[in-house]
C-alpha positions in Angstrom: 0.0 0.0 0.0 1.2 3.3 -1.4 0.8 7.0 -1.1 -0.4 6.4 -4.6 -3.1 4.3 -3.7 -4.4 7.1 -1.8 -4.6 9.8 -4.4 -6.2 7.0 -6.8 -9.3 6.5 -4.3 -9.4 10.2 -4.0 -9.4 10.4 -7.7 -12.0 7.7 -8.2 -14.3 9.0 -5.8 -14.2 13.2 -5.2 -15.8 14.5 -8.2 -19.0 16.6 -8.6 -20.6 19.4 -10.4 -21.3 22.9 -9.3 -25.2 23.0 -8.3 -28.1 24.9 -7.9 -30.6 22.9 -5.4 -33.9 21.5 -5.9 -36.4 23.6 -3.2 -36.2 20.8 -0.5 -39.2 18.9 0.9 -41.4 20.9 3.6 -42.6 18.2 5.9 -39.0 16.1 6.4 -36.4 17.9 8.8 -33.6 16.5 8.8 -29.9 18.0 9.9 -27.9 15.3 7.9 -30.0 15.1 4.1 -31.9 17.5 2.1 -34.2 15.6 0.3 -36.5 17.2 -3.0 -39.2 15.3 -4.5 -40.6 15.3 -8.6 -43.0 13.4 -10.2 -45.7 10.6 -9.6 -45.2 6.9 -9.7 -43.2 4.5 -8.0 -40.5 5.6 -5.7 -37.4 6.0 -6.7 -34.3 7.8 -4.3 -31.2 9.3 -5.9 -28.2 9.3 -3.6 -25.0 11.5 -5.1 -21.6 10.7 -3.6 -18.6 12.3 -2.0 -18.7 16.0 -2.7 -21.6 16.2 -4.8 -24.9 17.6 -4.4 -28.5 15.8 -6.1 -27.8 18.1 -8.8 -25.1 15.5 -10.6 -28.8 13.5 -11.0 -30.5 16.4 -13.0 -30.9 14.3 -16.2 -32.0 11.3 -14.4 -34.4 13.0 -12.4 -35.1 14.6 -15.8 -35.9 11.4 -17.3 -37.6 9.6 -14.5 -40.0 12.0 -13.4 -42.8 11.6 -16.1 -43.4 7.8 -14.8 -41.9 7.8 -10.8 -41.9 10.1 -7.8 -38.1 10.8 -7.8 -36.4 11.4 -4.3 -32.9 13.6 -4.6 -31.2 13.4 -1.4 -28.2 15.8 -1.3 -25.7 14.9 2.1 -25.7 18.1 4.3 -21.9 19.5 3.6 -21.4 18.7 0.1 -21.4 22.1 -2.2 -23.3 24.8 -0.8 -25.9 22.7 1.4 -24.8 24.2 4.9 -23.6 21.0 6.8 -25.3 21.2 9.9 -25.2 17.6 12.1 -22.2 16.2 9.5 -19.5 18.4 11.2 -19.0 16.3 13.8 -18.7 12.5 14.1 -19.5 9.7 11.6 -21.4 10.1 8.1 -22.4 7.0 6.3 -24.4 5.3 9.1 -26.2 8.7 9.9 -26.9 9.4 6.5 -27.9 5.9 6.2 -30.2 6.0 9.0 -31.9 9.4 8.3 -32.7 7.9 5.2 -34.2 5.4 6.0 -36.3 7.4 8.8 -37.5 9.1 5.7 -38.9 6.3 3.7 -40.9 5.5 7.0 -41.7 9.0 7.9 -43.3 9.4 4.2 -44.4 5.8 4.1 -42.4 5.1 0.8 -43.5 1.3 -0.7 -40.6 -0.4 -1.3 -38.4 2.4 -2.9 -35.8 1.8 -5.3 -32.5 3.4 -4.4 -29.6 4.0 -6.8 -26.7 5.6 -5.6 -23.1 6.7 -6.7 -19.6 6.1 -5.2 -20.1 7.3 -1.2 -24.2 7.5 -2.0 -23.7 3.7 -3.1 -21.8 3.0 0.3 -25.1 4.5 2.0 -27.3 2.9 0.1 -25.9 -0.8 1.0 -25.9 0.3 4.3 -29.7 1.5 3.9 -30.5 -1.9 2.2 -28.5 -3.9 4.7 -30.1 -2.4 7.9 -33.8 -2.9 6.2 -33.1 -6.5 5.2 -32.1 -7.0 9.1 -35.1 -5.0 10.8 -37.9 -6.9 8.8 -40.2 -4.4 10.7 -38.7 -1.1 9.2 -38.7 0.0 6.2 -38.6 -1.8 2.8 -36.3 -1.6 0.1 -37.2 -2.7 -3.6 -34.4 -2.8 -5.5 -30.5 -1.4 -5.1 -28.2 0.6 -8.1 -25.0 1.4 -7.0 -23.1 3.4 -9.1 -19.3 2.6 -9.8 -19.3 1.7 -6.3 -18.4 -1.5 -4.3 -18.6 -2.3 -0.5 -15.0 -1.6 0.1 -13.7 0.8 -2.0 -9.8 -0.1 -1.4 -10.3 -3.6 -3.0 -10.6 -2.4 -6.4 -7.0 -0.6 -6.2 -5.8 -3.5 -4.0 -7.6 -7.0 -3.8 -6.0 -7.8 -0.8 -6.3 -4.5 1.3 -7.7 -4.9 4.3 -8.8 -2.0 7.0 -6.1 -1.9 8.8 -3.8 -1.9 5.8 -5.6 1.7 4.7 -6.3 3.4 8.2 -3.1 5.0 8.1 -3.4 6.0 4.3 -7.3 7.1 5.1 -6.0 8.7 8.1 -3.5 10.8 5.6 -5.9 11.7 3.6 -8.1 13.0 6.6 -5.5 15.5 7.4 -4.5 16.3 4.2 -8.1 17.4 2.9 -9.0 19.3 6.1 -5.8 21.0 6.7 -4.8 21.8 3.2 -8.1 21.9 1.0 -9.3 20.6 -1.7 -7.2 22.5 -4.0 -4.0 21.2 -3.0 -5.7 17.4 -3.4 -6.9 18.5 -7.0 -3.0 19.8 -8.1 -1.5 16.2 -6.7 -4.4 14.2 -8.2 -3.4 16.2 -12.0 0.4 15.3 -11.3 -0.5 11.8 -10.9 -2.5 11.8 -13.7 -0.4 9.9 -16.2 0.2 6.9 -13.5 -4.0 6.1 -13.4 -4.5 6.3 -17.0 -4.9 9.8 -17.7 -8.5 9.8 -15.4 -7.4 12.5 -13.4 -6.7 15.2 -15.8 -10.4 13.7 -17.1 -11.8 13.9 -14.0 -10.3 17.4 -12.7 -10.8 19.6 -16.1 -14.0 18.3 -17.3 -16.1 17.5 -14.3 -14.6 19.7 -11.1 -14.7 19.3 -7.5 -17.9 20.6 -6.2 -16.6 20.4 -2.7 -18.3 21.9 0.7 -17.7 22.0 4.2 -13.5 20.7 4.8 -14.5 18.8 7.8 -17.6 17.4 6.2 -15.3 16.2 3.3 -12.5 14.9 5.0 -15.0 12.9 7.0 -16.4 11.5 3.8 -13.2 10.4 2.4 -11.8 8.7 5.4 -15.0 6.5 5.5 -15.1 6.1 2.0 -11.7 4.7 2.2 -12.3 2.6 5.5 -16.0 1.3 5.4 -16.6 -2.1 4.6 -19.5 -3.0 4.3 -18.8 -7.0 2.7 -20.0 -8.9 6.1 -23.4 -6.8 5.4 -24.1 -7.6 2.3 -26.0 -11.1 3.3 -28.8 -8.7 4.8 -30.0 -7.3 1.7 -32.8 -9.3 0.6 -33.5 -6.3 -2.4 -31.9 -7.2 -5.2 -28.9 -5.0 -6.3 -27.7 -3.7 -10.0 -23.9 -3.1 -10.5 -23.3 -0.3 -13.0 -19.9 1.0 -13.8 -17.0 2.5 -16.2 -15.5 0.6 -18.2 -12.5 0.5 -21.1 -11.6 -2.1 -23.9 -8.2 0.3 -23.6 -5.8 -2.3 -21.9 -3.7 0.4 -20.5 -6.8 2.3 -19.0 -7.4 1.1 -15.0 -11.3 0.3 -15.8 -10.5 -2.4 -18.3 -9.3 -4.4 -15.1 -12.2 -3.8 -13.3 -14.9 -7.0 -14.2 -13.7 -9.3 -11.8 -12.9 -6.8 -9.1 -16.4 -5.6 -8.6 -18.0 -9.5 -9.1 -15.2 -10.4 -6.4 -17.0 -7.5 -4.2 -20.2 -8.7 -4.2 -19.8 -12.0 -4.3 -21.3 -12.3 -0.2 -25.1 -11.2 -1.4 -27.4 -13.6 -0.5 -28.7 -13.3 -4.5 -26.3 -13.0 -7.5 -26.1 -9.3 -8.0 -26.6 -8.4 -11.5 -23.6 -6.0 -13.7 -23.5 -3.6 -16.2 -20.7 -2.3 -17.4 -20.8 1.0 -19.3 -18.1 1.5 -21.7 -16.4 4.5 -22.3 -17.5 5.9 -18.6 -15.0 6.9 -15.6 -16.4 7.5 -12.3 -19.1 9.8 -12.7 -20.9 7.6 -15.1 -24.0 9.2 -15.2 -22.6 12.3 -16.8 -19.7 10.1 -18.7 -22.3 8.7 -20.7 -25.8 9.3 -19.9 -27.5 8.0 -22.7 -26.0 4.1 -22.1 -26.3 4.8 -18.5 -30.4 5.8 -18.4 -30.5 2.9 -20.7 -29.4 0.3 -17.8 -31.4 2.9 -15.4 -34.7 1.3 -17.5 -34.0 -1.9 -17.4 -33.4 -1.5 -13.5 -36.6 -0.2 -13.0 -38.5 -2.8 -15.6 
């Protein structure tokens, strides 16, 4: 384990667009989500991920909303949403939990959740915790977008916790004591080692950021949570969707088996899509292949 293999999770996971927000929902408080609502139909809840507000869902929300009563959830802390409960302590199982208090809260049937890199982790752990508490509330069905239950083994198939805590514990300081632009100028220099995906990443996408201790938060859990020994709770059943490459130099063309090695402990086969010529924030990489497999998730 490398100081390398800490700017390539950074780099795999931190980016987000600049947002305007979606006027929340009246009749949820809550001081860890924001949560807007569109459309009639079956549920569906949008999660974003590490640094990124419900606005990187805009054309899915977009494309949903004529048939389904579409859910974005942005993480209080992330962009401009003012971070209130997230500055201190953990964020995942909060997050997790105050989600799931709002599919009770607004009696939801059996929402589907898709979520992307951090917003998968959460929505695992939001599927995990219903399949074990057959008295809360339901889940339907689980995306996850380029997102596995412990983000370390796709660098490293062998990592363990312990073999990133002090990397993840880096990475911490680094982000709340230097910013986010000094993570952006390494994660450019280190571009040519992962492909070329950072300068991709950085210049064409940006880093949305938020509130430092909010992100720094998010990255070390991003980097530490595992969430494998959950996975037999989820009854749902869960889609895999990420990038991909047929470039044999780019890091994505290696990533098949990593991801079916990730999930392997559901108690039901999960099922995989891979979307070719996508990075990391897939729904924006190629958004018509990607609400393509968002159809046949929701069929």
């Amino acid at each position: 384990m490398t100081r390398t293999l800490l700017f390539a999770l950074a780099l795999l996971l931190l980016p987000g667009l600049a947002a305007a927000q979606d006027r929340p929902t009246a009749a949820f408080a809550s001081d860890r989500i924001v949560v807007s609502v569109r459309g009639a139909g079956p549920d569906v809840i949008l999660i974003p991920g590490l640094a990124s507000t419900g606005e990187v869902w805009q054309r899915t929300a977009d494309r949903l909303d004529d048939s389904h009563r579409v859910h974005i959830v942005s993480v209080r802390g992330f962009g401009d949403v003012p971070a209130g409960a997230n500055t201190s302590g953990a964020l995942v199982a909060p997050v997790a939990a105050e989600l799931r208090r709002y599919i009770a809260q607004n009696r939801l049937d059996r929402p589907a959740l898709i979520g992307h890199s951090m917003g998968g982790l959460v929505a695992l752990r939001v599927a995990a915790d219903a399949g074990r508490d057959r008295r809360g509330a339901a889940v339907g069905r689980v995306m996850v977008v380029d997102a596995t239950p412990f983000f370390p083994s796709l660098i490293s198939p062998g990592a363990t916790v312990g073999d990133v805590e002090p990397i993840a514990q880096i990475a911490y300081q680094a982000l709340l004591f230097l910013g986010d632009e000094a993570l952006r100028r390494q994660g450019t220099a280190l571009g040519a080692q992962l492909g070329g995906a950072a300068d991709g990443i950085f210049n064409s996408v940006g880093w949305q950021g938020g509130d430092r201790t909010v992100l720094a938060q998010g990255l070390y859990e991003v980097m530490t949570t595992d969430l494998r020994n959950r996975l037999p709770d989820i009854a749902a059943p869960v889609t895999v969707v990420y990038g991909w490459s047929a470039d044999d130099a780019s890091p994505r063309a290696r990533l098949d088996g990593l991801f079916q090695a990730g999930y392997r402990n559901l108690s039901r086969p999960a099922r995989f899509e891979r979307i070719e010529g996508a990075e990391h924030m897939v729904m924006i990489d190629q958004p018509t292949r990607f609400l393509a497999a968002v159809t046949r998730f929701l069929a």
